[in-house]
N, C-alpha and C positions, 0 to 999 in steps of 0.2 A: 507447519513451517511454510512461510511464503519466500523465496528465494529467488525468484526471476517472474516477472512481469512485463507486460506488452502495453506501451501508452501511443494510442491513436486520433486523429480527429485534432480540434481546434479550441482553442478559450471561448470562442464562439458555441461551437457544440457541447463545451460541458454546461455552460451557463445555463442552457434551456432547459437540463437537469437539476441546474444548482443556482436556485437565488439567490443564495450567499455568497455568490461571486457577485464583484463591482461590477456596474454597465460598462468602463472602460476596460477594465480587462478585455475585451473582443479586438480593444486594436492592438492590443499583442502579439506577437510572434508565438508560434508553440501552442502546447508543450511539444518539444523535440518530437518527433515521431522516433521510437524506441521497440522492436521487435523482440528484445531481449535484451531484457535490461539487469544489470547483475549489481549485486551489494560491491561498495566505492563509489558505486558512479554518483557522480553528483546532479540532483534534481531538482526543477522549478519546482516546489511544491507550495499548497496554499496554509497562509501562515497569518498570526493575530498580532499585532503590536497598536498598542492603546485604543484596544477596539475597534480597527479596522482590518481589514480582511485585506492581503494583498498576496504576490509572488513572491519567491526568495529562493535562490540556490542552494540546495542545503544537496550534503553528501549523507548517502546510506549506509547504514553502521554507529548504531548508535553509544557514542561514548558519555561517560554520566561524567559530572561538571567538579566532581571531584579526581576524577582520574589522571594520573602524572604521566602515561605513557597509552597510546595510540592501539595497544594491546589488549585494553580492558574494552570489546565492544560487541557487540549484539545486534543482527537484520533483523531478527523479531523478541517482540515484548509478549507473553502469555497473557491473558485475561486473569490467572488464578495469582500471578507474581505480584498484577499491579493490585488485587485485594487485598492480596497479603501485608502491601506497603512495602514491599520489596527497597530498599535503597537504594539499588541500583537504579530503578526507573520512578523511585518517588518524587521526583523533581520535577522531571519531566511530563509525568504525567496529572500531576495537579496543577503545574505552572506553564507548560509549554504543549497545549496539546496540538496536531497539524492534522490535514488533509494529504493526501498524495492521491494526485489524478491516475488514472490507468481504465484500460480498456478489456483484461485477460491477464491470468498467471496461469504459470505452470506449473506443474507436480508430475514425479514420477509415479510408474510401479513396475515391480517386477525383481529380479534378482541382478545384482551388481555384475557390470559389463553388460547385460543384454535388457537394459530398464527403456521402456517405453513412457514416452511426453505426454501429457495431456493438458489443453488448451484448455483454461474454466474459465467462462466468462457470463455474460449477465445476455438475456434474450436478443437478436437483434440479426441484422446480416452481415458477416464477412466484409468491409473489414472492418466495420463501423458496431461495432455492435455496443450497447447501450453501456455510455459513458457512466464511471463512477468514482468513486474516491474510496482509496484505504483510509482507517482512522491509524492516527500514528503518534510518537511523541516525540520531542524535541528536546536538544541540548546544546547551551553554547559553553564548552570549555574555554576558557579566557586561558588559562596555560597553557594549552597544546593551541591554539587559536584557529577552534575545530567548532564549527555548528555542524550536527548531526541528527539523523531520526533512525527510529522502529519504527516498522508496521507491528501495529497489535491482533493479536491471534486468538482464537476460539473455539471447543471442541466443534469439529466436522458435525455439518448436519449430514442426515439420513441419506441424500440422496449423494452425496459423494466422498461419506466416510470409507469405503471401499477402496478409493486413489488414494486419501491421506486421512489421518486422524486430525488434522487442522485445518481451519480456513481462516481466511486474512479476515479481518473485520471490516464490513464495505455498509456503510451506515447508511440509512434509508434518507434521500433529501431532506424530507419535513424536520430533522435532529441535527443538521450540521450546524445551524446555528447558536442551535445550544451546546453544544459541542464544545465548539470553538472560544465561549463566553468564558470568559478568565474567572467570572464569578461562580459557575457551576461546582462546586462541591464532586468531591470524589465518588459519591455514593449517588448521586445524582447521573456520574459520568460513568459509572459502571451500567447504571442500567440502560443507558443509552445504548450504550456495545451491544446488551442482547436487542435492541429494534433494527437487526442485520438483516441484509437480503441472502445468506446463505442459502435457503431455501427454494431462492429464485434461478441459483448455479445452474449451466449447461454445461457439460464438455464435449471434446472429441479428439482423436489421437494426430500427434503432428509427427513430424517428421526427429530421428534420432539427433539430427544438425544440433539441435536446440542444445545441446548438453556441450555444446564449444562456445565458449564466450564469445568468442572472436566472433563468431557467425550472427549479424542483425539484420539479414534482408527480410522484404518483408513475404516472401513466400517459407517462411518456418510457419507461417499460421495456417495455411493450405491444410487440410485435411489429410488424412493419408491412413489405409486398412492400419487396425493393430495388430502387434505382433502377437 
């Protein structure tokens, strides 16, 4: 499960990562600096319309484009659902696939009320540390007049199956382009999923603050002994 994440840095510094970003995207604003970020919130994320890559508002929690009420929704889409052709996410995931920028998520362990944060993020220094994108998917209900995403999820690799049995899917630069390609075929776009950096994950324990929504400063990523 990926349920709270940290997005840092500039349109400017993810580009240098991701050449599927446009060269104008750098005189934009953002993305928001986000300490902790929690499913509702709504986010720039990057997004396909007639083959071009651009920004877009889109809220977290992703509602499928048949549902009548705001009840039927999901932060993360499984790897094995969207094989399966799941309904719920078949729409989205052949027709609307997205990027969401981020910098870190977080994942618990330990036993309920006394659970310890840990920060997993990709090589780099504090507070910058190497820019990436979740792969995710999209939906726009025309009835509830709601565009929405999932981040998509994948059993935990080795080195951090121990914090969680899942990791977000963080796709290696050279595949967002095909990624995002409306023509890409489903089976084409699964195997994309496994060319993930999960392998690449660091972590290290932050402070308990993290588990209050309310709390976004940016000393929650500060280091801190575990318990």
């Amino acid at each position: 499960m990926c349920g709270r994440f940290i997005t840092t840095g500039t349109w400017a510094e993810y580009r240098k990562y991701m050449s599927i970003l446009p060269p104008e995207i750098e005189k934009l604003n953002g993305p928001e600096p986000n300490y902790n970020t929690a499913p509702t919130s709504t986010l720039d994320i990057i997004t396909s319309h007639d083959g071009q890559i651009g920004i877009e508002p889109v809220e977290w929690g992703f509602i499928p484009l048949w549902a009548k009420e705001a009840k039927f929704r999901s932060i993360n889409a499984t790897v094995e659902k969207l094989a399966e052709g799941s309904g719920f996410f078949k729409a989205g995931f052949e027709h609307n696939r997205c990027l969401i920028a981020a910098t870190g998520y977080y994942e618990w362990t330990g036993s309920k009320g006394d659970k310890q944060p840990w920060l997993i993020h990709l090589p780099g220094e504090m507070p910058l540390f190497e820019p990436f994108t979740f792969a995710g998917i999209m939906s726009r209900n025309e009835k509830l007049d709601t565009t929405t995403f999932a981040i998509i999820t994948l059993p935990a690799t080795d080195n951090i199956k121990h914090i969680h049995s899942r990791v977000p899917a963080i796709l290696k630069p050279d595949v967002l382009k095909t990624w995002m390609d409306k023509e890409t075929g489903k089976e084409d776009a699964l195997a994309l999923l496994q060319k993930n950096r999960g392998s690449d994950l660091e972590f290290y324990a932050v402070s308990q603050e993290v588990g209050s929504v309310k709390n976004k400063q940016p000393d929650l990523i500060e280091p801190v002994a575990a318990l």
